[in-house]
C-alpha positions in Angstrom: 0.0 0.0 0.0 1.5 3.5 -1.2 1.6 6.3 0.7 -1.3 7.8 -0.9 -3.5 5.5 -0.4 -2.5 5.3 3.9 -3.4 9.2 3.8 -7.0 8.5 1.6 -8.2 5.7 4.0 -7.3 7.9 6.8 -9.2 10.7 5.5 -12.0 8.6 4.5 -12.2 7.2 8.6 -12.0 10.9 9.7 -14.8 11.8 7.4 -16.7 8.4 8.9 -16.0 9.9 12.0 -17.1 13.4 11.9 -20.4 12.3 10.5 -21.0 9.9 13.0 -20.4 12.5 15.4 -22.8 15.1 13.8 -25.3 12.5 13.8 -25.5 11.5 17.2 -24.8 15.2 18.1 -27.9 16.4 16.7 -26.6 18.5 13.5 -29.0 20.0 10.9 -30.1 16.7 8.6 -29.0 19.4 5.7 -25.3 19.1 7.3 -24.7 15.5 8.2 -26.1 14.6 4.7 -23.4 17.3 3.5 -20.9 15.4 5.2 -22.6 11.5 4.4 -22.4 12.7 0.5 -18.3 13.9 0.6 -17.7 10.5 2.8 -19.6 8.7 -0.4 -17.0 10.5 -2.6 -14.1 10.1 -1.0 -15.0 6.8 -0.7 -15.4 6.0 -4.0 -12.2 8.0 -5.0 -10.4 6.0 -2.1 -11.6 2.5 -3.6 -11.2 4.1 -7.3 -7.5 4.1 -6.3 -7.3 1.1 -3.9 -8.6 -0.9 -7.6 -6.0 1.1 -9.5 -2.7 -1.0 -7.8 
């Protein structure tokens, strides 16, 4: 596994993370789906270049 792809699976958990947190926080529905939509896309970048190697 490159170094790259370490930093983009960190990210992506971070991402996981924070919008777990808004959720259970009580954000705006408007914000956590803000932040559920750019976890979907980094996630599909993240296994876009995981499927690359």
């Amino acid at each position: 596994m490159d170094l790259l792809d370490s930093v983009m699976l960190c990210v992506l958990f971070g991402l996981l993370a924070a919008t777990f947190v808004a959720h259970r926080a009580g954000n705006e529905r408007r914000d956590v789906g803000l932040l559920l939509s750019l976890s979907a896309l980094w996630g599909a970048g993240t296994a876009a270049a995981l499927a690359w190697v």
